[in-house]
MDAnalysis code that builds the backbone (N, CA, C; Angstrom):
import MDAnalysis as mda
import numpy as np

u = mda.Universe.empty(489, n_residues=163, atom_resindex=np.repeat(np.arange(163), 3), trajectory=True)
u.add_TopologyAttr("name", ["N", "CA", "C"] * 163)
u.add_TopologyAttr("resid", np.arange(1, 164))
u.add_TopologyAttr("resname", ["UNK", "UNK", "UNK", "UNK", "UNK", "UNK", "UNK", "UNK", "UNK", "UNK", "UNK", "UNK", "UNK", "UNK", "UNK", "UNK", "UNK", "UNK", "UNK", "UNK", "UNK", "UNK", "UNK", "UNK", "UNK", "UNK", "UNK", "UNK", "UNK", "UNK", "UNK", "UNK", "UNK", "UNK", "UNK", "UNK", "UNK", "UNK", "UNK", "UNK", "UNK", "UNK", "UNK", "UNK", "UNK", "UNK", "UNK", "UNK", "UNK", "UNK", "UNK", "UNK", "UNK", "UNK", "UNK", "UNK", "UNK", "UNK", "UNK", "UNK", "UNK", "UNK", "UNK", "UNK", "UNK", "UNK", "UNK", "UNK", "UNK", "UNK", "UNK", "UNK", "UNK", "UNK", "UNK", "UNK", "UNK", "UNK", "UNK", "UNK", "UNK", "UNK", "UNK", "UNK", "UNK", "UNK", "UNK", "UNK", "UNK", "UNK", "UNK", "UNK", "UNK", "UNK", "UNK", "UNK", "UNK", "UNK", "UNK", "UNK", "UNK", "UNK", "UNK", "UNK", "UNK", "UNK", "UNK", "UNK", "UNK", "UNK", "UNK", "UNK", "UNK", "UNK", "UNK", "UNK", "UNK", "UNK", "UNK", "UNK", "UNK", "UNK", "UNK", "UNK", "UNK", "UNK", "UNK", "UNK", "UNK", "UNK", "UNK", "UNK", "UNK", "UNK", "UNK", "UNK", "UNK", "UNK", "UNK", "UNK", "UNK", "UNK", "UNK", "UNK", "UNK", "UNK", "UNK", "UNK", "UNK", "UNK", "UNK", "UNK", "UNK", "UNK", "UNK", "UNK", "UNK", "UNK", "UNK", "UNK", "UNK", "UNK", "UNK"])
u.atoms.positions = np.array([
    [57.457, 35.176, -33.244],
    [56.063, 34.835, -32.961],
    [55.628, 35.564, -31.686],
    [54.849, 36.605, -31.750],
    [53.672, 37.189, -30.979],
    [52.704, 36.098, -30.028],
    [53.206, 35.870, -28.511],
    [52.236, 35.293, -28.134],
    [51.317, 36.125, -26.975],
    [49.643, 36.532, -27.203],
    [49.380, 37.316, -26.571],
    [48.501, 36.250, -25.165],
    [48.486, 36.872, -23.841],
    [47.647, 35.940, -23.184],
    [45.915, 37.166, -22.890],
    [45.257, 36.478, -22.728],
    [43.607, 36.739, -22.814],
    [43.622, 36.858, -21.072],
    [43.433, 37.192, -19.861],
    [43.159, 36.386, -18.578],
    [42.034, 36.745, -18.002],
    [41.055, 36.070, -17.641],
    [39.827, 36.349, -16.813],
    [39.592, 35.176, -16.092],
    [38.173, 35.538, -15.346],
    [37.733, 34.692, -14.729],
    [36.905, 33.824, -15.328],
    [35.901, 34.504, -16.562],
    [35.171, 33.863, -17.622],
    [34.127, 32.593, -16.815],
    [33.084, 33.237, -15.946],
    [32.137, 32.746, -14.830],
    [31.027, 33.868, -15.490],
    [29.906, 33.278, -16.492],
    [30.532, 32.075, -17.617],
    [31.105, 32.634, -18.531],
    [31.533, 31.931, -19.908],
    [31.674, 32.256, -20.883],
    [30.660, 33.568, -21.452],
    [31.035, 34.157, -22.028],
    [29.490, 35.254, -22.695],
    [30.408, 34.689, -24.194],
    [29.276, 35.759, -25.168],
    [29.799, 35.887, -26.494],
    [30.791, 37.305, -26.599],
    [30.603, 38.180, -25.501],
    [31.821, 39.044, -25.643],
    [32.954, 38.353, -25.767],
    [33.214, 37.390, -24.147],
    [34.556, 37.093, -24.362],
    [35.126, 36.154, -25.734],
    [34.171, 35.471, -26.661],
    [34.119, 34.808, -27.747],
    [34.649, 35.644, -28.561],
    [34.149, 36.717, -28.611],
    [34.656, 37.685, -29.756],
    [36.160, 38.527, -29.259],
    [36.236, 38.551, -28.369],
    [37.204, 39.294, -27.856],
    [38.808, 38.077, -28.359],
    [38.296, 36.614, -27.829],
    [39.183, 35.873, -28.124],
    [39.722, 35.606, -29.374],
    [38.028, 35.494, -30.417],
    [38.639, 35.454, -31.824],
    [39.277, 36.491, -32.078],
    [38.815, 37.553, -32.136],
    [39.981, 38.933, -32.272],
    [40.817, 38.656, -32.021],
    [41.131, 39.098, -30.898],
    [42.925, 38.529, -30.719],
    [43.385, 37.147, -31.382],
    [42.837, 36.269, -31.579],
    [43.666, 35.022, -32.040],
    [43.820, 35.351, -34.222],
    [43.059, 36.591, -34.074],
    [43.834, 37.157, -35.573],
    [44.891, 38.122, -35.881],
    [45.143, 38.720, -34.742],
    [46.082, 39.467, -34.446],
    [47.993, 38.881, -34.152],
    [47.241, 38.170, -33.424],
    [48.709, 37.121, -32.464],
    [48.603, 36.226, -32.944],
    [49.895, 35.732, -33.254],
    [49.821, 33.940, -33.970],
    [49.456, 33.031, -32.528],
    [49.663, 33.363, -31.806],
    [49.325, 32.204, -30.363],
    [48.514, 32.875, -29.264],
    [47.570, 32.559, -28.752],
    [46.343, 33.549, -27.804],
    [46.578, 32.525, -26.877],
    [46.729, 32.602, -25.684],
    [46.797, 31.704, -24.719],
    [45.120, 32.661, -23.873],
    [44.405, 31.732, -23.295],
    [43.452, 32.386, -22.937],
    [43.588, 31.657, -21.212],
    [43.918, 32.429, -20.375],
    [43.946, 32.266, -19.036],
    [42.958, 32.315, -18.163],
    [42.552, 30.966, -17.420],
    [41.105, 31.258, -16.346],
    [42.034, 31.249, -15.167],
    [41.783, 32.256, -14.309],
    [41.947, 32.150, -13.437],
    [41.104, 31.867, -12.407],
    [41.850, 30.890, -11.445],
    [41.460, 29.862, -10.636],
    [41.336, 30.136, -9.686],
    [41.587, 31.301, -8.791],
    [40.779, 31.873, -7.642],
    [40.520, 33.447, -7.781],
    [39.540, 33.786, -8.317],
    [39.389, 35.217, -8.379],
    [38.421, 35.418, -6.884],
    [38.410, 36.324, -6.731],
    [37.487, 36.865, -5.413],
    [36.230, 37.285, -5.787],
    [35.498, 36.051, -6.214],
    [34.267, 36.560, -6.944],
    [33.435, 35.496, -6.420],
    [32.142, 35.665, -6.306],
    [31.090, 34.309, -6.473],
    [31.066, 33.716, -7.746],
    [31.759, 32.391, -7.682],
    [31.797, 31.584, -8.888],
    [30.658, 30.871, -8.522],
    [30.215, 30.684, -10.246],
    [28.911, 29.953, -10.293],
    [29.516, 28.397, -10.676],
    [30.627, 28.551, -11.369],
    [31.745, 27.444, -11.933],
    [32.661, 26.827, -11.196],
    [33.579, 25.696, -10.823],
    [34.281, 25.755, -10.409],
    [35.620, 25.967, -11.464],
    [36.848, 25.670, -11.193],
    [37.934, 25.866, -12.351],
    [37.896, 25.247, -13.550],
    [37.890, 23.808, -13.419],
    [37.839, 22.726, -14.409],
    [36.703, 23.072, -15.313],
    [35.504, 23.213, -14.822],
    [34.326, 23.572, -15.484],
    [34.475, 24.726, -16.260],
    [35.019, 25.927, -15.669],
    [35.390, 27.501, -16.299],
    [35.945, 26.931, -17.717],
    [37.278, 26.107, -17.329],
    [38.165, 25.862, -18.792],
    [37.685, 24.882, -19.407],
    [36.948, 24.531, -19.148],
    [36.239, 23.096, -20.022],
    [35.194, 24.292, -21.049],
    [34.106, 24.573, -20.504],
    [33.419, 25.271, -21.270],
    [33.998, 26.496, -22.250],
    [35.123, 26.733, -21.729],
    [35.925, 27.838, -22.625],
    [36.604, 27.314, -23.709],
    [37.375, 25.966, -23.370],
    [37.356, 25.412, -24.195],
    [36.558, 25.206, -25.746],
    [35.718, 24.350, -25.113],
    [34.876, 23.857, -26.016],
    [34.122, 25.596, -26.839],
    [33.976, 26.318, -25.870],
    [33.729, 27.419, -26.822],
    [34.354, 28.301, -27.749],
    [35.773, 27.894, -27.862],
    [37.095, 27.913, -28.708],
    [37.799, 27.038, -29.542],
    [36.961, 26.227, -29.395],
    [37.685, 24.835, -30.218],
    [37.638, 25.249, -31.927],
    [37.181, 26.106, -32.053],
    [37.304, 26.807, -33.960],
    [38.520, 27.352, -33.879],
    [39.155, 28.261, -33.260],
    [40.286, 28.611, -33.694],
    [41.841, 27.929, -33.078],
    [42.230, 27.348, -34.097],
    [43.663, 26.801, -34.004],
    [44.649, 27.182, -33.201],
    [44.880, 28.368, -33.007],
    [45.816, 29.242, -32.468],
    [45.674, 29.660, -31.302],
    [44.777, 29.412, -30.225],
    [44.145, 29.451, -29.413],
    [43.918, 28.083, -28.105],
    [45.410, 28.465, -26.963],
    [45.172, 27.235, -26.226],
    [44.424, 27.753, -24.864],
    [43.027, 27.347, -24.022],
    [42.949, 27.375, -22.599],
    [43.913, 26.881, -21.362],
    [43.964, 27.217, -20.261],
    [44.938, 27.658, -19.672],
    [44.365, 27.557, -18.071],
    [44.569, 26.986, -17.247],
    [44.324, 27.640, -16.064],
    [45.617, 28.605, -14.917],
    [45.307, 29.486, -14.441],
    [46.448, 30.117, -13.870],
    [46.065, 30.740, -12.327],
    [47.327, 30.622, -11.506],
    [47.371, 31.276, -10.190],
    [48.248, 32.729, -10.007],
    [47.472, 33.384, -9.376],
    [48.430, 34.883, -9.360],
    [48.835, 35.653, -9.910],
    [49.372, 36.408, -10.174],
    [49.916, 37.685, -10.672],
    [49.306, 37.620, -12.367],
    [48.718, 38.212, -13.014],
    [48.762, 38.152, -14.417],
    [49.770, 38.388, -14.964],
    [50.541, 39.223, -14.288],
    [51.393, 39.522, -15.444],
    [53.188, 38.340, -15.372],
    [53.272, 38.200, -13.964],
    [53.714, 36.695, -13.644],
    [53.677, 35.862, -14.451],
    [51.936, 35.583, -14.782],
    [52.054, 34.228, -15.597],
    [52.230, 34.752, -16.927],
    [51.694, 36.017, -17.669],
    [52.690, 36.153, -18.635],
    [53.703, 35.708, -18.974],
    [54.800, 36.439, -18.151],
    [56.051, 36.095, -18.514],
    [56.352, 34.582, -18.464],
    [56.087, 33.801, -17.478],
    [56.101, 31.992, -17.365],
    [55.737, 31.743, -18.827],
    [54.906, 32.063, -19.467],
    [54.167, 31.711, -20.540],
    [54.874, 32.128, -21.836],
    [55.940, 33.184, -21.644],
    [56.554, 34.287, -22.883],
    [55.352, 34.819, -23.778],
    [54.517, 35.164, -22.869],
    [53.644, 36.171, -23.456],
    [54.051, 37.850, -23.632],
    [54.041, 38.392, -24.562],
    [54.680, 39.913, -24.692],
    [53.494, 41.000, -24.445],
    [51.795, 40.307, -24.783],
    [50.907, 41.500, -24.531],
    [49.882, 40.516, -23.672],
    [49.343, 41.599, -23.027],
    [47.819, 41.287, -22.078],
    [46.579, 41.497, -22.790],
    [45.992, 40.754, -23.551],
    [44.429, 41.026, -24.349],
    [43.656, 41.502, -23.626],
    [42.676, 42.370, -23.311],
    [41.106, 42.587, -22.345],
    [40.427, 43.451, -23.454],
    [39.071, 43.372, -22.724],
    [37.838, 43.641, -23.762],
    [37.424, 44.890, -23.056],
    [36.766, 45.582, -23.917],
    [36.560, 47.112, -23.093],
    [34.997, 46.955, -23.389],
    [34.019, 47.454, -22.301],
    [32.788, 47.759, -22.969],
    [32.158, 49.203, -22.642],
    [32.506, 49.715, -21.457],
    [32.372, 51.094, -21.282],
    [33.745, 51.749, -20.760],
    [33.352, 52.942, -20.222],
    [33.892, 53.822, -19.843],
    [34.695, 53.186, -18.298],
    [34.020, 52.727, -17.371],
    [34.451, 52.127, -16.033],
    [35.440, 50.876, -16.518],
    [34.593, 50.240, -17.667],
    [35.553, 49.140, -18.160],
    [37.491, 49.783, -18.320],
    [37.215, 51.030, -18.898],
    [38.707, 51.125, -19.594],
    [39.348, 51.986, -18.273],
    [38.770, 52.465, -17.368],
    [39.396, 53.390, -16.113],
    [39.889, 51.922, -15.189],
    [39.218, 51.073, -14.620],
    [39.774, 49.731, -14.271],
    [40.898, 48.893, -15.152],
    [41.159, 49.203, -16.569],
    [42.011, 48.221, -17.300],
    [43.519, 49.455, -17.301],
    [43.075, 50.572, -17.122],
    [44.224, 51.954, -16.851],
    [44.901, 51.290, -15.862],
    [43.894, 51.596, -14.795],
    [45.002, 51.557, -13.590],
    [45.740, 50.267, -13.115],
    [44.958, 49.032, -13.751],
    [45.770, 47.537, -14.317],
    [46.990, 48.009, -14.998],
    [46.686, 48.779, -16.274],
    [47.836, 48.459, -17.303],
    [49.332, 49.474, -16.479],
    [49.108, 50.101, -15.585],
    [50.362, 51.023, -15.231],
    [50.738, 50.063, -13.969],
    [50.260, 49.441, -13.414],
    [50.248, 48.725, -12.613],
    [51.248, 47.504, -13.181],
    [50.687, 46.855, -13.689],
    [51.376, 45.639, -14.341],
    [52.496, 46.197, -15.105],
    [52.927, 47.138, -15.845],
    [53.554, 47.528, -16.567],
    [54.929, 47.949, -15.317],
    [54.635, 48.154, -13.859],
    [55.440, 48.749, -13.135],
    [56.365, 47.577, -12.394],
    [55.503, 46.442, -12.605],
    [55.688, 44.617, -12.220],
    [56.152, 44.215, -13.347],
    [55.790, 44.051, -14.644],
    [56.561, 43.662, -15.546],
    [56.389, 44.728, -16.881],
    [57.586, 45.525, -17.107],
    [57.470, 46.517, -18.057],
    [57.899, 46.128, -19.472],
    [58.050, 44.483, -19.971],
    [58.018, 43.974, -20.672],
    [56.910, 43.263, -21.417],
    [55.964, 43.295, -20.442],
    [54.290, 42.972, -20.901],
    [53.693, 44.476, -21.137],
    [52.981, 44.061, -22.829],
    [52.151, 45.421, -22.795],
    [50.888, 45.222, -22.977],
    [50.209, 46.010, -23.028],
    [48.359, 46.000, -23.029],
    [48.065, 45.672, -23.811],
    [46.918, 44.914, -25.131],
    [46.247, 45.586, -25.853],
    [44.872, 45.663, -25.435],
    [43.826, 46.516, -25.654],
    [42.416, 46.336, -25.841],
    [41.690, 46.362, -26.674],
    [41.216, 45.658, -27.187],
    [39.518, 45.376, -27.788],
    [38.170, 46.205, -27.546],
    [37.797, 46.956, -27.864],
    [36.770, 47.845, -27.980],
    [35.182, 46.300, -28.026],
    [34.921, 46.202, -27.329],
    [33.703, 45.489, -27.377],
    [32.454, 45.451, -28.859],
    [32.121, 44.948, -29.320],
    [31.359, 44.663, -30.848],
    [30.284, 44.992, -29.896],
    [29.713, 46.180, -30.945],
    [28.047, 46.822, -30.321],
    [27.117, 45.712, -29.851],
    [27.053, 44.961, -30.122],
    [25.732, 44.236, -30.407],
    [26.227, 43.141, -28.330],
    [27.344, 43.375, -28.009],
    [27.827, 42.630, -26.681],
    [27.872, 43.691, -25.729],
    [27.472, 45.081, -26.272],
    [28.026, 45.900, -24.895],
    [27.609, 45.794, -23.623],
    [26.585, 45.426, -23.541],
    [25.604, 45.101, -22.148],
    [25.423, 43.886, -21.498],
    [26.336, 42.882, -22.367],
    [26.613, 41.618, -21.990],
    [27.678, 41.400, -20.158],
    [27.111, 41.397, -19.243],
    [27.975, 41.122, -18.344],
    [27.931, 39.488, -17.367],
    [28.866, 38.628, -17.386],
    [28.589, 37.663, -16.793],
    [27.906, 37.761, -15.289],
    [27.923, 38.830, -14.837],
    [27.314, 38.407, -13.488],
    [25.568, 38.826, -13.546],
    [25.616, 39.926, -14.690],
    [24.027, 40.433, -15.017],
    [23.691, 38.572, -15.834],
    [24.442, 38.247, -16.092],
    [24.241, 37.089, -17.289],
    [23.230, 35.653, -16.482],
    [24.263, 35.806, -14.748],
    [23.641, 34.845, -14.129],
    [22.885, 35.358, -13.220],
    [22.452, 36.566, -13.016],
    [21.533, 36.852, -12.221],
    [20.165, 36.490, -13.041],
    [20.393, 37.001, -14.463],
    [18.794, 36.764, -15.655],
    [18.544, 34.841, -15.183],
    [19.536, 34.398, -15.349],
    [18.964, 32.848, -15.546],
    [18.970, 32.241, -14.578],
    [19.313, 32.744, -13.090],
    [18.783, 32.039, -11.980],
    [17.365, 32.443, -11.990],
    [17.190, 33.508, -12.419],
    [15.543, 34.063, -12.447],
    [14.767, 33.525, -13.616],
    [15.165, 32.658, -14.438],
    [14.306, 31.891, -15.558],
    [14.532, 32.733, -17.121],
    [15.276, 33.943, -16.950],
    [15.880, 34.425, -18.190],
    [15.866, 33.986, -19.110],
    [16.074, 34.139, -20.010],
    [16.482, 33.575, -21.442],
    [17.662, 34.360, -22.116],
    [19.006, 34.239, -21.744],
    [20.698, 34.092, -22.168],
    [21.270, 33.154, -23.241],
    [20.217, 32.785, -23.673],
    [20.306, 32.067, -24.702],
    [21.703, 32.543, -26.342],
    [21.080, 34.071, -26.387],
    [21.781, 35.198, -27.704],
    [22.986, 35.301, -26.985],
    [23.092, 35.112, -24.942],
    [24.666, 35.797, -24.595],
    [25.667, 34.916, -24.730],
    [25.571, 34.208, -24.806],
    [26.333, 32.900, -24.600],
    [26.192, 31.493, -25.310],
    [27.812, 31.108, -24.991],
    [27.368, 29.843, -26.502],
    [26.594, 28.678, -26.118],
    [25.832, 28.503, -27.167],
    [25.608, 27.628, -26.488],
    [25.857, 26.457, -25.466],
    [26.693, 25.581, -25.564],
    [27.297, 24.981, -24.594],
    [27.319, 25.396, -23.089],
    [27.476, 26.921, -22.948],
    [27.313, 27.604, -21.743],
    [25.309, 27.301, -21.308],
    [25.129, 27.894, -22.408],
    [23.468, 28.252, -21.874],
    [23.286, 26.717, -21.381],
    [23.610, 25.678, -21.699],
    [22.939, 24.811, -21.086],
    [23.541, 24.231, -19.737],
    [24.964, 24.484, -19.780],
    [25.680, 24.355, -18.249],
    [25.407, 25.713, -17.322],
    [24.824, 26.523, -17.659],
    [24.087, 27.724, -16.551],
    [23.044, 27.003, -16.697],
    [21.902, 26.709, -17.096],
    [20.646, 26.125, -16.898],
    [20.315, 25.057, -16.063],
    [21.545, 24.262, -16.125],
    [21.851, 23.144, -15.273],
    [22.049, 23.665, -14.280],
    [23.233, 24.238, -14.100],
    [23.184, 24.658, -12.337],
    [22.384, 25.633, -11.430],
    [21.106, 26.089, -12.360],
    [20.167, 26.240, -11.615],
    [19.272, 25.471, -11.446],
    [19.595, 23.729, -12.407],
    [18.396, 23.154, -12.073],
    [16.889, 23.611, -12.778],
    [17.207, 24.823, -13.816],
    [16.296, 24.729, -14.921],
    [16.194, 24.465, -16.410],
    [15.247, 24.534, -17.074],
    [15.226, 24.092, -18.544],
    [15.814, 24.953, -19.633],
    [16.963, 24.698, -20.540],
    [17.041, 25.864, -20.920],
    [15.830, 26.298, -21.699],
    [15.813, 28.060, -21.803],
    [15.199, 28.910, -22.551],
    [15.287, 28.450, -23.679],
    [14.388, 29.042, -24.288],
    [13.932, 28.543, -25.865],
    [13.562, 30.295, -26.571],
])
């Protein structure tokens, strides 16, 4: 049994990472999908919230457990007996950043290998931080994200969701 792990920060959920997850959870009999719990980012989420909503935005596929994790990705790989690293590609900068990850990690643990996901056209421009800049400004993210998200971003700006 193939168990692959997914790891991001997922601040919020989009429908990329939705698709990225179902993908992989047809590939690998077990997708462990990893939030990590202190990235160096402005979280709009805190942890619990990250994996709660990821959750619930995964609860269709079986094969597929959320996860919270500290440090090293490829660390918690191995803790986990994960054999590949899932990530989603959407451009060009996307796959030059997941390069110099994958030789990287591969030099830390050369028993974890890559795969990537080519992003589904219709998500390429989907980015969580463009995602919450639109809906602190009254946006409508409604198409990016599952629902469940659109209405916990709407909330923490304290507006209505879009319609």
């Amino acid at each position: 049994m193939v168990t692959a792990l997914y790891p991001g920060s997922f601040d919020p959920v989009t429908v990329g990472h939705v698709d990225v997850a179902t993908r992989g959870a047809k590939v690998f009999e077990k997708l462990v999908v990893g939030v990590y719990d202190t990235p160096s980012k402005n979280l709009l989420f805190n942890t619990h919230e990250r994996t709660k909503l990821m959750t619930d935005a995964l609860a269709h596929l079986p094969n597929v457990e959320v996860v919270t994790f500290s440090g090293l990705v490829v660390r918690f790989a191995r803790e986990i007996n994960a054999e590949v690293i899932v990530r989603g590609l959407r451009s060009g900068s996307d796959f030059e950043y997941e390069f110099d990850m994958a030789f990287m990690n591969r030099r830390l643990e050369p028993e974890v290998d890559l795969v990537c996901f080519m992003t589904s056209q219709d998500y390429m421009f989907v980015s969580a931080s463009l995602l919450k800049e639109v809906a602190k400004l009254g946006g409508d993210i409604t198409e990016m994200v599952p629902p469940n998200v659109a209405q916990a971003v709407y909330s923490k700006f304290k507006l209505p969701v879009a319609e």
